[in-house]
TORZATOR-191171 format. One record per residue: residue in three letters; residue number from 1; y, z, x of N, C-alpha, C in turn; chain. Coordinates in nm, 2 decimals. Atoms other than C-alpha are relative to their C-alpha. Layout:
TORZATOR-191171
("Ala"; NUM; (Y; Z; X); (Y; Z; X); (Y; Z; X); "A") ...
***
This chain:
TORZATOR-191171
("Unk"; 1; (-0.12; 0.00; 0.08); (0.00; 0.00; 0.00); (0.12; 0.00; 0.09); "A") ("Unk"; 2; (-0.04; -0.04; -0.03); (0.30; -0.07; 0.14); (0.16; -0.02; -0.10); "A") ("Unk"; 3; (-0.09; -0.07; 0.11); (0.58; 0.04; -0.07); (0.16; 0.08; 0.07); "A") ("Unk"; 4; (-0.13; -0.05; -0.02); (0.97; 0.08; -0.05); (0.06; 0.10; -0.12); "A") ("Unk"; 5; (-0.10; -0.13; 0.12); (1.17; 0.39; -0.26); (0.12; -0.03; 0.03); "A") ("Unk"; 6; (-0.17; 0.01; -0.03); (1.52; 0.27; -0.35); (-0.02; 0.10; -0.09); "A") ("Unk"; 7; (-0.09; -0.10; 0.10); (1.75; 0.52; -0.55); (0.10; -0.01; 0.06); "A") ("Unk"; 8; (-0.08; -0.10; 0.01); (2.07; 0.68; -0.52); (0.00; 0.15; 0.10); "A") ("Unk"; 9; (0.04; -0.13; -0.05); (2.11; 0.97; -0.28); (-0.04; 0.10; -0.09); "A") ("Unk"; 10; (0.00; -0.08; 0.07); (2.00; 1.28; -0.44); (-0.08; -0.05; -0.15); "A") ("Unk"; 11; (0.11; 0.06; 0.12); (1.72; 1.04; -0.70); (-0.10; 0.10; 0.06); "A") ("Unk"; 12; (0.13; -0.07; 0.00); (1.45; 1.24; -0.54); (-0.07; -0.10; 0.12); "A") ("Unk"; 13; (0.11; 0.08; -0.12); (1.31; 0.96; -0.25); (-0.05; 0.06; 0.05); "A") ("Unk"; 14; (0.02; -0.07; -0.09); (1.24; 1.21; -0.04); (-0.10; 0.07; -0.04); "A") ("Unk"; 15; (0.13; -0.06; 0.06); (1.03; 1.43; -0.23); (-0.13; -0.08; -0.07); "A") ("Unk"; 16; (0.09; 0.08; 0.03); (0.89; 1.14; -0.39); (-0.12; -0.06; 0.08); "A") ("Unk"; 17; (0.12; 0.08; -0.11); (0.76; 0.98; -0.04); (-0.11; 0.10; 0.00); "A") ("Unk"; 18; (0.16; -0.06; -0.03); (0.58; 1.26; 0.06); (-0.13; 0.02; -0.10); "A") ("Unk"; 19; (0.09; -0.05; 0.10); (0.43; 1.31; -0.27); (-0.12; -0.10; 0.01); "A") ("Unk"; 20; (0.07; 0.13; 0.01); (0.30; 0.91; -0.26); (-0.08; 0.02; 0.15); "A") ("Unk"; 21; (0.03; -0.02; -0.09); (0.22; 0.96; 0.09); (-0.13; 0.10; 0.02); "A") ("Unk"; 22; (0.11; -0.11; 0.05); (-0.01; 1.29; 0.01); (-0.11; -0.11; -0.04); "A") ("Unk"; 23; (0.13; -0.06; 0.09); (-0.21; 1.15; -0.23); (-0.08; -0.18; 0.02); "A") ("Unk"; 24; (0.08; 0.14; -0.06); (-0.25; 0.75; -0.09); (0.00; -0.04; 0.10); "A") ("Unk"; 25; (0.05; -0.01; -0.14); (-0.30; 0.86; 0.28); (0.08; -0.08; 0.05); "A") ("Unk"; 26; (-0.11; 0.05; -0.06); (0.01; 0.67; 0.42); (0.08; 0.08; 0.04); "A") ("Unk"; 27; (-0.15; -0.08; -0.03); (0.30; 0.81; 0.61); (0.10; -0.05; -0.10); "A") ("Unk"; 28; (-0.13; 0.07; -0.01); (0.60; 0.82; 0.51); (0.12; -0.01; 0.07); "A") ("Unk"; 29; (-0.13; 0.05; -0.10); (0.90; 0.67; 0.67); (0.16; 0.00; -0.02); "A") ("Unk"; 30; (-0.10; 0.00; 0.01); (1.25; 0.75; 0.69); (0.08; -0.04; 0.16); "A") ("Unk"; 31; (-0.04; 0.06; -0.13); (1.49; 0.60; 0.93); (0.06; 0.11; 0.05); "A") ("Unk"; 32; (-0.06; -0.11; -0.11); (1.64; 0.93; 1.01); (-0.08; 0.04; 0.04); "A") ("Unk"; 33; (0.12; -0.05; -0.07); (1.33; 1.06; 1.13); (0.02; -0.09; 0.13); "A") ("Unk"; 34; (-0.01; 0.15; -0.12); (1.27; 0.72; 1.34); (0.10; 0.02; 0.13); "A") ("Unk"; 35; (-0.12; -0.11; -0.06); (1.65; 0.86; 1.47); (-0.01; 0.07; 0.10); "A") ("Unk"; 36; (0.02; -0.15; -0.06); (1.56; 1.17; 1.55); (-0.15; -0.01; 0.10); "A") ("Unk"; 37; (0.11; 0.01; -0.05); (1.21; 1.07; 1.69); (0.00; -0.08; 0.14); "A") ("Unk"; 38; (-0.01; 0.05; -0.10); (1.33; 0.80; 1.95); (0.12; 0.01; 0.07); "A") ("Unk"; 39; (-0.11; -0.06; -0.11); (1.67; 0.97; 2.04); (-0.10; 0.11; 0.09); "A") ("Unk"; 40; (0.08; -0.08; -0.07); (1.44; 1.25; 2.11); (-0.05; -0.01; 0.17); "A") ("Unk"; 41; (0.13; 0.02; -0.13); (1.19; 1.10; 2.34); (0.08; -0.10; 0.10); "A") ("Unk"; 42; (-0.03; 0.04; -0.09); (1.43; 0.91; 2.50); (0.01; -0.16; -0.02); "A") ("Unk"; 43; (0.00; 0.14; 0.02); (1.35; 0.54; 2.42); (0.12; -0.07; 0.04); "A") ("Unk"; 44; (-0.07; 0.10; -0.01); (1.54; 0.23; 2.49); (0.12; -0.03; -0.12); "A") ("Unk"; 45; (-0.04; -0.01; 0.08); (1.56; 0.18; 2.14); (0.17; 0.19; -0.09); "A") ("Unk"; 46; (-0.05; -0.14; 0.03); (1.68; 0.57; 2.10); (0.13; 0.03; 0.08); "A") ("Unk"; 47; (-0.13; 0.00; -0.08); (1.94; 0.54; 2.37); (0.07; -0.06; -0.07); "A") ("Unk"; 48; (-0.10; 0.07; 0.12); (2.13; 0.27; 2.15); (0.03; 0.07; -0.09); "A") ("Unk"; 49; (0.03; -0.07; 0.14); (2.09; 0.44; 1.85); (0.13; 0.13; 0.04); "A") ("Unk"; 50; (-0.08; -0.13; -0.02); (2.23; 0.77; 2.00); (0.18; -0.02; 0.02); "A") ("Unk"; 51; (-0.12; 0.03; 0.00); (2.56; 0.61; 2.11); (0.03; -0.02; -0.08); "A") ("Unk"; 52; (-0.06; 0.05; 0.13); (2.66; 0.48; 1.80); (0.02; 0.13; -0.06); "A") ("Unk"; 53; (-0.01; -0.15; 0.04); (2.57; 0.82; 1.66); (0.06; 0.12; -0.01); "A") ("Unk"; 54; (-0.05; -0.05; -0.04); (2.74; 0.98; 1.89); (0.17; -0.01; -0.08); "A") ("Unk"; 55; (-0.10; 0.07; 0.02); (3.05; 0.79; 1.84); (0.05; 0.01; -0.16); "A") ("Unk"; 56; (0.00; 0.02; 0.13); (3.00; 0.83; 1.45); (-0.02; -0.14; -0.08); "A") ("Unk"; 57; (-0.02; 0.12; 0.06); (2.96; 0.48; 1.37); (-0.16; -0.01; -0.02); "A") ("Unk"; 58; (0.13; -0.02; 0.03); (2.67; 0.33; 1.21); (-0.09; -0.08; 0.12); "A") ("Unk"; 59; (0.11; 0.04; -0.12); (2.37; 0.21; 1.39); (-0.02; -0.18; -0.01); "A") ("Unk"; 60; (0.01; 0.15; 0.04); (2.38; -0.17; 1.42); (-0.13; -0.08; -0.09); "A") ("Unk"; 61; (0.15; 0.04; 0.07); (2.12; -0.36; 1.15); (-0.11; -0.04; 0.13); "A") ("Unk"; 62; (0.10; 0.07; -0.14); (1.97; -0.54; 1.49); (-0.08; 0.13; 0.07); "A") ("Unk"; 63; (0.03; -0.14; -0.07); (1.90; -0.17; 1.65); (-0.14; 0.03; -0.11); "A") ("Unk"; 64; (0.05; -0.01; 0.10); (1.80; -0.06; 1.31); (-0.14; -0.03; -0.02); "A") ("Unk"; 65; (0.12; 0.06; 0.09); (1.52; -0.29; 1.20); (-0.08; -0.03; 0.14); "A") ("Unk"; 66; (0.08; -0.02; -0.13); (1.40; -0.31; 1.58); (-0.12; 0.15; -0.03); "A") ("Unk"; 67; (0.10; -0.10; -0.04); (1.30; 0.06; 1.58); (-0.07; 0.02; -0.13); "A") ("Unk"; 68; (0.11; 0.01; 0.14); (1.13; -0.01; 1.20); (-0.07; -0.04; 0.04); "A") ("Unk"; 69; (0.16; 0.09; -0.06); (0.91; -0.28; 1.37); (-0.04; 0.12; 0.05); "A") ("Unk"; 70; (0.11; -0.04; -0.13); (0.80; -0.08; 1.67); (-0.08; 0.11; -0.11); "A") ("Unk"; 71; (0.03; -0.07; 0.12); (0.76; 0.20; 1.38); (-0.14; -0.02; -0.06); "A") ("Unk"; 72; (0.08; 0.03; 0.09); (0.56; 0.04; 1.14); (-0.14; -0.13; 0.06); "A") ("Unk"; 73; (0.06; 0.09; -0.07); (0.38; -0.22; 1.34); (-0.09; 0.06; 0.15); "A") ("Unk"; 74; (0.09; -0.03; -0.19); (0.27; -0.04; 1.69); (-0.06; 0.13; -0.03); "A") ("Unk"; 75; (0.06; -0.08; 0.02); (0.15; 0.27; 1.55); (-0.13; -0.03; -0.12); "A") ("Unk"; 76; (0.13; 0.00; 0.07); (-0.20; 0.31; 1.39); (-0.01; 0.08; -0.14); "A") ("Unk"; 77; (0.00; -0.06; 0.07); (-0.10; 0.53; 1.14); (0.02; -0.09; -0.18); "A") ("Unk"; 78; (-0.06; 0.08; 0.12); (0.05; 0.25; 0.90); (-0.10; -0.11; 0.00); "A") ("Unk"; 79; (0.07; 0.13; 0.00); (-0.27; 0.00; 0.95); (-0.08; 0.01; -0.16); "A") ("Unk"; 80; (0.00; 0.01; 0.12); (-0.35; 0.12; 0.56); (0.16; -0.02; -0.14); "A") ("Unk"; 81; (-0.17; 0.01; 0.05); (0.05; 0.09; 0.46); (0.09; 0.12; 0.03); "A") ("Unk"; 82; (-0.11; -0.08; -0.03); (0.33; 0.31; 0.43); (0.07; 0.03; -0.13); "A") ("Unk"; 83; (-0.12; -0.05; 0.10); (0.62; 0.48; 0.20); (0.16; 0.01; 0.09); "A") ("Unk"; 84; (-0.14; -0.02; -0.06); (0.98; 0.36; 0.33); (0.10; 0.05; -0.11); "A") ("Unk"; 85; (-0.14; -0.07; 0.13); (1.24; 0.62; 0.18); (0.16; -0.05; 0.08); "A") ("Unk"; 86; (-0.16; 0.07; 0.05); (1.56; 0.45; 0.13); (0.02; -0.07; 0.10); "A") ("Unk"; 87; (-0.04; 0.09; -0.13); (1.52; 0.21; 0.41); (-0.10; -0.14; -0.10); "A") ("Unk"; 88; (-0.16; 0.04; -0.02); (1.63; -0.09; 0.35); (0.07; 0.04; -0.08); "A") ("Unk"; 89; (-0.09; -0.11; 0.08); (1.97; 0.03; 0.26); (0.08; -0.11; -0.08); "A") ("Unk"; 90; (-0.01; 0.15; 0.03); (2.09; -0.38; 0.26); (-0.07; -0.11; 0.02); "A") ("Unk"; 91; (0.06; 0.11; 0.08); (2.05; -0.68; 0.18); (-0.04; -0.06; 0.17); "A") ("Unk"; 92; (0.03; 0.03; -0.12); (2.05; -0.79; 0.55); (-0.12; 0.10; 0.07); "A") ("Unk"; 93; (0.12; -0.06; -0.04); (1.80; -0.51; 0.65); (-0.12; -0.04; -0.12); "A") ("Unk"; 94; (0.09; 0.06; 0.06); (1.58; -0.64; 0.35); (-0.05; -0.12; 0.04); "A") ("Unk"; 95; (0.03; 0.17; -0.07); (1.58; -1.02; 0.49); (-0.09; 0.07; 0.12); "A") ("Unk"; 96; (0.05; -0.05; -0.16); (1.49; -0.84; 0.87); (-0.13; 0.05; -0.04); "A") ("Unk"; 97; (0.12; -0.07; 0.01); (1.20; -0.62; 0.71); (-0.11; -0.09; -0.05); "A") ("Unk"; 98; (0.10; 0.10; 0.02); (1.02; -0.90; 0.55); (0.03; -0.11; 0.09); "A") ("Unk"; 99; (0.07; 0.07; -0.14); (1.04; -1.12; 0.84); (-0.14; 0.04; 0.07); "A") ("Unk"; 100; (0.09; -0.09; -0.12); (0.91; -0.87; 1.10); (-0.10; 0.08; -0.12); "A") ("Unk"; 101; (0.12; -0.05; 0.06); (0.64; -0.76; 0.80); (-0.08; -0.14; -0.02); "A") ("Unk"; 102; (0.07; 0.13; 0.07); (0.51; -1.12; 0.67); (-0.06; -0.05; 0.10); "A") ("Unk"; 103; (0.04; 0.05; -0.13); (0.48; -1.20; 1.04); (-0.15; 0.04; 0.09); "A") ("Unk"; 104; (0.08; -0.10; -0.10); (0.27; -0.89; 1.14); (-0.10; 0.06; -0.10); "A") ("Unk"; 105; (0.10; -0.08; 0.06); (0.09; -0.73; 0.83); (0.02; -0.08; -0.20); "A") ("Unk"; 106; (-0.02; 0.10; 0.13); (0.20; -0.96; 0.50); (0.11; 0.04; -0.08); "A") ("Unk"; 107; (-0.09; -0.03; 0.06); (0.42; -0.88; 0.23); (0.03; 0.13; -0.04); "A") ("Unk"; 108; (-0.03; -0.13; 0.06); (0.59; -0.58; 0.09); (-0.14; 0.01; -0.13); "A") ("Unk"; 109; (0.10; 0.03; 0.16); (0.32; -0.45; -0.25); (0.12; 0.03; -0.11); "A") ("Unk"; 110; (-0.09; -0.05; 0.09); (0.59; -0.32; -0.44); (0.11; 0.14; 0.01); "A") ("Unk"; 111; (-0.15; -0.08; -0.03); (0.98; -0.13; -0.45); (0.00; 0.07; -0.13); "A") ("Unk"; 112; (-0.06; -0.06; 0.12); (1.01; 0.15; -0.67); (0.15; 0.06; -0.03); "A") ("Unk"; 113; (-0.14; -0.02; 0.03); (1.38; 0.17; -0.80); (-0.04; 0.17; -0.09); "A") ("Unk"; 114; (-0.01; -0.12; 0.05); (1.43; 0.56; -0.88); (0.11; -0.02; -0.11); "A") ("Unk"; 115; (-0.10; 0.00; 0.07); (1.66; 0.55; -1.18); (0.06; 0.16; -0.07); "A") ("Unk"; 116; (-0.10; -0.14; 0.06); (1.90; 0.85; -1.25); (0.15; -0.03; 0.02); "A") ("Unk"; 117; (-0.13; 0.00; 0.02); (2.23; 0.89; -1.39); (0.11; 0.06; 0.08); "A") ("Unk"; 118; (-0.12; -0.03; -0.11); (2.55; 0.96; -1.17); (0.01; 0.17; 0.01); "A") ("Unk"; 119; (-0.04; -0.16; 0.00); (2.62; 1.31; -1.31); (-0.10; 0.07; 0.03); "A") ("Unk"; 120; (0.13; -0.08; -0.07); (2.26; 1.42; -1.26); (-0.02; -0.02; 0.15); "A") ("Unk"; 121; (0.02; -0.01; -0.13); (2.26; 1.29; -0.93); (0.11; 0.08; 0.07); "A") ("Unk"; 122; (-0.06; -0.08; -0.04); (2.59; 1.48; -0.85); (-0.07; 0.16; -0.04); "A") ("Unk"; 123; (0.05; -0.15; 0.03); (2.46; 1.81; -1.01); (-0.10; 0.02; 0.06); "A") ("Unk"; 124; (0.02; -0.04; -0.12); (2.18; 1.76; -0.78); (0.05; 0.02; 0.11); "A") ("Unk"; 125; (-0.02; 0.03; -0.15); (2.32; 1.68; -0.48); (0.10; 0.16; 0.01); "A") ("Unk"; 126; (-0.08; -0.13; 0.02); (2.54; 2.03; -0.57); (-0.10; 0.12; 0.02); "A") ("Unk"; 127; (0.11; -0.09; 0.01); (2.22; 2.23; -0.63); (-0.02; 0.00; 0.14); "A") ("Unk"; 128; (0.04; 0.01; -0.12); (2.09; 2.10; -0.29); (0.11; 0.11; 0.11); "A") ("Unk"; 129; (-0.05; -0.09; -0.09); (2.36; 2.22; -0.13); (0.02; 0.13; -0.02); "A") ("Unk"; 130; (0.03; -0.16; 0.00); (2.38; 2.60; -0.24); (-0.10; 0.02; 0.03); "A") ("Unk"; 131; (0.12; -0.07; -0.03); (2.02; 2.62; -0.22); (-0.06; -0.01; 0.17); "A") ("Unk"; 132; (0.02; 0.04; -0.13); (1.99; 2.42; 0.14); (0.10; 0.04; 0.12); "A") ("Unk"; 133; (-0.11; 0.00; -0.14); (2.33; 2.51; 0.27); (0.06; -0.14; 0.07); "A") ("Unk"; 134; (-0.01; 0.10; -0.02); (2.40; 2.16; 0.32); (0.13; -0.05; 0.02); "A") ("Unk"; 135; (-0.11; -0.03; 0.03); (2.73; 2.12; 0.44); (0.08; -0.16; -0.03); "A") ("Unk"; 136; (0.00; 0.11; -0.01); (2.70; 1.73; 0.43); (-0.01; -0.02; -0.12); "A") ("Unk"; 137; (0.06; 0.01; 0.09); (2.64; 1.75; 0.05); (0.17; 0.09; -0.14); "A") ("Unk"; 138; (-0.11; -0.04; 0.12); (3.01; 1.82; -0.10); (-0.01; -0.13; -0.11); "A") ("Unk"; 139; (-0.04; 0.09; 0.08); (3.11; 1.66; -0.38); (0.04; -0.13; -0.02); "A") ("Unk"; 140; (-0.04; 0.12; -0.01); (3.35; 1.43; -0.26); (-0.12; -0.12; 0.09); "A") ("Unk"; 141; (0.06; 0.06; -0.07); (3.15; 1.30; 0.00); (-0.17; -0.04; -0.10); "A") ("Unk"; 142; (0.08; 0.06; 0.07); (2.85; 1.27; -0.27); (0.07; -0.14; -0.09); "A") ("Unk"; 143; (-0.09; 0.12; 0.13); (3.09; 1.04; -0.49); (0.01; -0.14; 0.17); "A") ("Unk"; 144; (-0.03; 0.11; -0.12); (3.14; 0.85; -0.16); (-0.11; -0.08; 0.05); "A") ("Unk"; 145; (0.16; 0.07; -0.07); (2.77; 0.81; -0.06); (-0.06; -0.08; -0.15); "A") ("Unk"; 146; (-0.03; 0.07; 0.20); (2.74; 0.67; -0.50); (0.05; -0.12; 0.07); "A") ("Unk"; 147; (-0.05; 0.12; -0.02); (2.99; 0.40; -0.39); (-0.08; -0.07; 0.08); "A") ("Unk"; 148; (0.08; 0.12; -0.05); (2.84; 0.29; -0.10); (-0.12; -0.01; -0.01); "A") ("Unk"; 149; (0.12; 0.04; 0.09); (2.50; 0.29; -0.27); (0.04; -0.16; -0.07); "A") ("Unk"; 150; (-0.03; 0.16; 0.09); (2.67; 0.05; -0.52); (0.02; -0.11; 0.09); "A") ("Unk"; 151; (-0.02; 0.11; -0.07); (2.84; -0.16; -0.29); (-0.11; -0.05; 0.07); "A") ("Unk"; 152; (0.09; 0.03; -0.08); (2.56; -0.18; -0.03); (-0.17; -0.06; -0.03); "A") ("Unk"; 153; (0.14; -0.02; 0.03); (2.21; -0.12; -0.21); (-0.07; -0.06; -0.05); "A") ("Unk"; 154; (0.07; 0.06; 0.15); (2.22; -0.18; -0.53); (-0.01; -0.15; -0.06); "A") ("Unk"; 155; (0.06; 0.19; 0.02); (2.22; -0.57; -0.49); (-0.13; 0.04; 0.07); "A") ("Unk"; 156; (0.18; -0.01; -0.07); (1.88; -0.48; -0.31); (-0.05; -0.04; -0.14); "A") ("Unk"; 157; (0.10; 0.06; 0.12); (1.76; -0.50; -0.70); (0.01; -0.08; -0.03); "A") ("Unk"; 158; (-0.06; 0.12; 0.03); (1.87; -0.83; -0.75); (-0.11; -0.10; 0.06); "A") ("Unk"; 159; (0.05; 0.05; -0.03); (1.69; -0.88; -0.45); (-0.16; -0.04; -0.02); "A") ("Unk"; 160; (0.12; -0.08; -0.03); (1.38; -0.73; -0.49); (-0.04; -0.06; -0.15); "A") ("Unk"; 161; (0.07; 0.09; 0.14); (1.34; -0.87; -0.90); (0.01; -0.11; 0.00); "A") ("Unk"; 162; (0.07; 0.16; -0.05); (1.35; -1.20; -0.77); (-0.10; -0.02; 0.02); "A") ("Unk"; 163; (0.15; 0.01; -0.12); (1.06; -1.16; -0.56); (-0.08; 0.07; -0.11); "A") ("Unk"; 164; (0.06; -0.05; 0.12); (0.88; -0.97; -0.89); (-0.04; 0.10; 0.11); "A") ("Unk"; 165; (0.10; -0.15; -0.04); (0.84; -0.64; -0.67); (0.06; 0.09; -0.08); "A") ("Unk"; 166; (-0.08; -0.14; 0.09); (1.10; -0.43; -0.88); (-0.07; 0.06; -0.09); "A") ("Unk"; 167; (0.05; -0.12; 0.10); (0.94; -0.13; -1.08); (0.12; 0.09; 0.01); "A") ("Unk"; 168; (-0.13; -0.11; 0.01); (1.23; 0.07; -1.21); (-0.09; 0.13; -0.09); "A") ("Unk"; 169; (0.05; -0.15; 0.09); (1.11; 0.43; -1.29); (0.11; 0.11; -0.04); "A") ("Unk"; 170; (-0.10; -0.13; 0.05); (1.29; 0.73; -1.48); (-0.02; 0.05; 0.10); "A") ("Unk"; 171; (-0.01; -0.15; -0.05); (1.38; 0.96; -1.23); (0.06; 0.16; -0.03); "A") ("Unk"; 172; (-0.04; -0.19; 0.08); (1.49; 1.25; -1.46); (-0.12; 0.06; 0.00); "A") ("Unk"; 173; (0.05; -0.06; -0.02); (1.32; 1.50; -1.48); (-0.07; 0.07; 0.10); "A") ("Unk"; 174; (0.07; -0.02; -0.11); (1.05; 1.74; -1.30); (0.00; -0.06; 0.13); "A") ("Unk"; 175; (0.06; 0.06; -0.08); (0.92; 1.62; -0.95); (-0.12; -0.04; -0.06); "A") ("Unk"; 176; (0.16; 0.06; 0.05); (0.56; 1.58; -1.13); (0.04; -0.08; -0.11); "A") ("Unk"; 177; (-0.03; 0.13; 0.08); (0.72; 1.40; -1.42); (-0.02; -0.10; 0.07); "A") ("Unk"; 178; (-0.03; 0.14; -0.07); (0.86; 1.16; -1.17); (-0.11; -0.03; 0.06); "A") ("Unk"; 179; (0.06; 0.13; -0.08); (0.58; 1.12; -0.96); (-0.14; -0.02; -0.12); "A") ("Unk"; 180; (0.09; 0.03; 0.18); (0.31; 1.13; -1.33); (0.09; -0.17; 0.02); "A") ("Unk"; 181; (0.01; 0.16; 0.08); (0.55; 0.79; -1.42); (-0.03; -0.11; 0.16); "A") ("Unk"; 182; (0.02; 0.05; -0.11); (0.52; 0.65; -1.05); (-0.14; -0.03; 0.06); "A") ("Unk"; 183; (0.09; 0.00; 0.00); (0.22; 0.70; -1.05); (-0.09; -0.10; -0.07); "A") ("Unk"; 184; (0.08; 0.02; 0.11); (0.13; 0.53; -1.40); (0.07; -0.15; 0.04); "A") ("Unk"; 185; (-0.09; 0.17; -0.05); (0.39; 0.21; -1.30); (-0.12; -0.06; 0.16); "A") ("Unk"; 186; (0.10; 0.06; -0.09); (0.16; 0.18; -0.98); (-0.13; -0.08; -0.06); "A") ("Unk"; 187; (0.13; 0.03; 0.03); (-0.17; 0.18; -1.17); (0.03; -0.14; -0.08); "A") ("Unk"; 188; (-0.05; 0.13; 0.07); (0.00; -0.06; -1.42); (-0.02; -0.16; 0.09); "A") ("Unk"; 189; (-0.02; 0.14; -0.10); (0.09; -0.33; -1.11); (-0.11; -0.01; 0.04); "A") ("Unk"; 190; (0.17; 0.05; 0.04); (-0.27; -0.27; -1.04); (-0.05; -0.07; -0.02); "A") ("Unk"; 191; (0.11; 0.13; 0.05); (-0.44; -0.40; -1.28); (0.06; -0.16; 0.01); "A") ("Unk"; 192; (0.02; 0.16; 0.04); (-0.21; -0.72; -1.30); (-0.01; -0.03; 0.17); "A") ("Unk"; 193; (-0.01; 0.07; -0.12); (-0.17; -0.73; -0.91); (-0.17; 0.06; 0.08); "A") ("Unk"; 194; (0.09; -0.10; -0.09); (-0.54; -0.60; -0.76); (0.00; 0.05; 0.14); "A") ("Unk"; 195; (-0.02; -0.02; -0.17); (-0.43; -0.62; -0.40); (0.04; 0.17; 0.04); "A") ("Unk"; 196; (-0.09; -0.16; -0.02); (-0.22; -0.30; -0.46); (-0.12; 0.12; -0.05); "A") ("Unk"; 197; (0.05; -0.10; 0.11); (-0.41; 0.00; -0.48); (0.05; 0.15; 0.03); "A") 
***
């Protein structure tokens, strides 16, 4: 299975991957990890990365979708698929990821679009931060990371229901709600797609 999680900050990706991750033996993958994993150790890739970082600016798409390949491609961990949370973020990292995937392991199986409304995703992203301490997690700056969602992302569904991978799920509610209908939208594409399981 290999499977992308768009949303909205504060939809739930995050708890969703690991959930899908858990229970259909794939990692999951976030680019800040990736980040944090090859600034760490030093890398080539991780040196680049870090400067930009450093500097506050974002990390070039070309950097970017480099340390996804090596990622998803050179480790053994992803030779049954994967769960990418919220990577890609555009439209230009979407084009890059199915290159360097069609090339090396075939096509995406299917993008689940997390769907939740603005105010619930601010009244999370609010919760998060009292409960987490999260000092990255004010308000304004949630209204800010909303926009560039819109502007940036949210053509990803445009792209992605072209290609027939878009599954848009409720993301209100529970965590087991959400992953119960993610669950049932999987089994669904299933039966008409059998490749996916």
């Amino acid at each position: 299975m290999r499977l992308v999680l768009l949303g909205p900050p504060g939809s739930g990706k995050g708890t969703q991957a690991a959930r899908l991750a858990a229970r259909h033996g794939v990692p999951a993958i976030s680019t800040g990890q990736i980040f944090e994993s090859d600034i760490a150790a030093g890398t080539p890739l991780g040196k680049q990365a870090e400067d930009y970082v450093r500097r506050g600016e974002l990390v070039p798409d070309t950097v970017v979708l480099e340390m996804v390949r090596e990622r998803l491609l050179d480790r053994s961990d992803c030779a049954q698929g994967f769960v990418l949370d919220g990577f890609p973020r555009t439209l230009p990292q979407a084009e890059g990821l199915d290159r360097n995937l069609v090339n090396a392991c075939g096509e995406l199986d299917v993008v689940i679009d997390l769907d939740v409304d603005e105010s619930e995703v601010l009244e999370r992203i609010a919760g998060r931060a009292r409960t987490e301490g999260r000092v990255d997690d004010t308000r304004e700056t949630a209204i800010n990371r909303l926009k560039v969602f819109t502007d940036e992302t949210a053509p990803l569904r445009r792209y992605y229901r072209d290609r027939a991978l878009l599954v848009t799920v409720d993301g209100t509610g529970s965590p087991d709600e959400v992953a119960d209908r993610i669950e049932a939208a999987l089994a669904d594409r299933a039966a008409r797609r059998p490749r996916l399981v």
